[in-house]
C-alpha positions in Angstrom: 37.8 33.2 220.2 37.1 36.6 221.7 38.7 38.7 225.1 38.7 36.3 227.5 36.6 37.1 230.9 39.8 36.2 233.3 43.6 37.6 232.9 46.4 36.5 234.9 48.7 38.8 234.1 52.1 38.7 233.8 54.3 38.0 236.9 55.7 41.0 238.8 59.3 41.5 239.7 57.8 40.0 243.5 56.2 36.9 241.8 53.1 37.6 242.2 50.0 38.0 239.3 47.4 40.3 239.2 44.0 38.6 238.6 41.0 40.8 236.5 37.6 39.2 235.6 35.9 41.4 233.3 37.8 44.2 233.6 38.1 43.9 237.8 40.8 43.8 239.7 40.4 40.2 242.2 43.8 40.6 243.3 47.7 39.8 243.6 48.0 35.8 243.0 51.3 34.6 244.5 50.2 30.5 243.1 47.7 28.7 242.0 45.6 28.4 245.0 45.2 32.3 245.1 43.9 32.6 241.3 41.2 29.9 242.3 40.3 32.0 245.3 40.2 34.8 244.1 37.6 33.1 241.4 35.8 31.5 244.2 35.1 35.1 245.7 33.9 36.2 242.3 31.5 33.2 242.0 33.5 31.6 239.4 34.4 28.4 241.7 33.5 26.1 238.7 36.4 27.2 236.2 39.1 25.1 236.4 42.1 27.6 236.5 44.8 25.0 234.3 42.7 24.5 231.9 40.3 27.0 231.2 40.1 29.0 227.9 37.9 31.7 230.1 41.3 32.6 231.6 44.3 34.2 229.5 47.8 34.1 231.1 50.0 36.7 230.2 53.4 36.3 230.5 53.5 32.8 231.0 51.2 29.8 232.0 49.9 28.8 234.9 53.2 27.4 236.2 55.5 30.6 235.9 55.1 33.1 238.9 58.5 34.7 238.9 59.4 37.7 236.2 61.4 36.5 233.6 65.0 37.5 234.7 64.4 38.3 238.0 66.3 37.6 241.3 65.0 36.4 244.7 67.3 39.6 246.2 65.9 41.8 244.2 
């Protein structure tokens, strides 16, 4: 398979992702519900964020959202 149109990339020292499709920045995803937002706003409201193989997560899957090794304190 070739790039994929969607990266979640990997999760900040804050939690959060940042969210590109095709190359654009959609924003800082703090859960799921932010990533299929984001999408929505984009026009992709069809893709189905868990599953997809449009979206590549970096870092972790769709259920990691804090940096590996990080602390809530900072």
């Amino acid at each position: 398979m070739g790039r994929r149109p969607i990266v979640v990339g990997q999760p900040s020292p804050s939690g959060g992702r940042r969210v590109r499709a095709n190359g654009e920045i959609l924003g800082l995803a703090y859960g799921m519900r932010d990533v299929e937002e984001f999408l929505r706003r984009a026009g992709l409201e069809d893709v189905d964020v868990e599953t997809s193989e449009l979206i590549e997560w970096r870092g972790g899957g769709p259920g990691v959202w804090e940096a590996h090794g990080s602390r809530p304190w900072g």
